[in-house]
C-alpha positions in Angstrom: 63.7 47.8 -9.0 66.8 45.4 -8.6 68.9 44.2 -11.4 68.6 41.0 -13.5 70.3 38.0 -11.4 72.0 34.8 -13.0 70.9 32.4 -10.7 72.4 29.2 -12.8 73.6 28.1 -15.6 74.5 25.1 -17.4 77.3 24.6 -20.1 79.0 21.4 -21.9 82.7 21.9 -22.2 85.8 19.9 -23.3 88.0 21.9 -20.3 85.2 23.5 -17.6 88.4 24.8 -15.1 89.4 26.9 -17.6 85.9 28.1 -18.9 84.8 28.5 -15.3 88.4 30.7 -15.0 87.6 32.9 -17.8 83.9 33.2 -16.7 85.0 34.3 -13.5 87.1 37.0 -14.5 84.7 38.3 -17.2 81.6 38.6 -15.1 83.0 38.7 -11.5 81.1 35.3 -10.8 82.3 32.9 -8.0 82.0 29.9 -8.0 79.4 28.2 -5.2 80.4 25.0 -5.1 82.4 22.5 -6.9 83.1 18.8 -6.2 81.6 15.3 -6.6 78.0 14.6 -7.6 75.8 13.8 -4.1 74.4 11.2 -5.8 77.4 10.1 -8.0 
C-alpha cells in the first residue's frame, strides 16, 4: 500500500515566500512551480 500524498494545497497569506520557506523545511516539499498567472 503507498503512503498518503499531498497533491495540492491552497493557503491565503500576508507573506507566502516565507510560509512557502518554512513549509519547505518542515515537510521536505519543493516547490513545482512559481511565477505569473497563465491567464493573468
Amino acid at each position: 500500500m503507498r503512503a498518503a500524498m499531498l497533491e495540492h494545497l491552497n493557503l491565503t497569506v500576508s507573506d507566502p515566500d516565507k510560509i512557502a520557506h518554512i513549509l519547505c523545511q518542515l515537510f521536505n516539499w519543493h516547490i513545482r512551480w512559481s511565477g505569473p498567472a497563465k491567464d493573468d
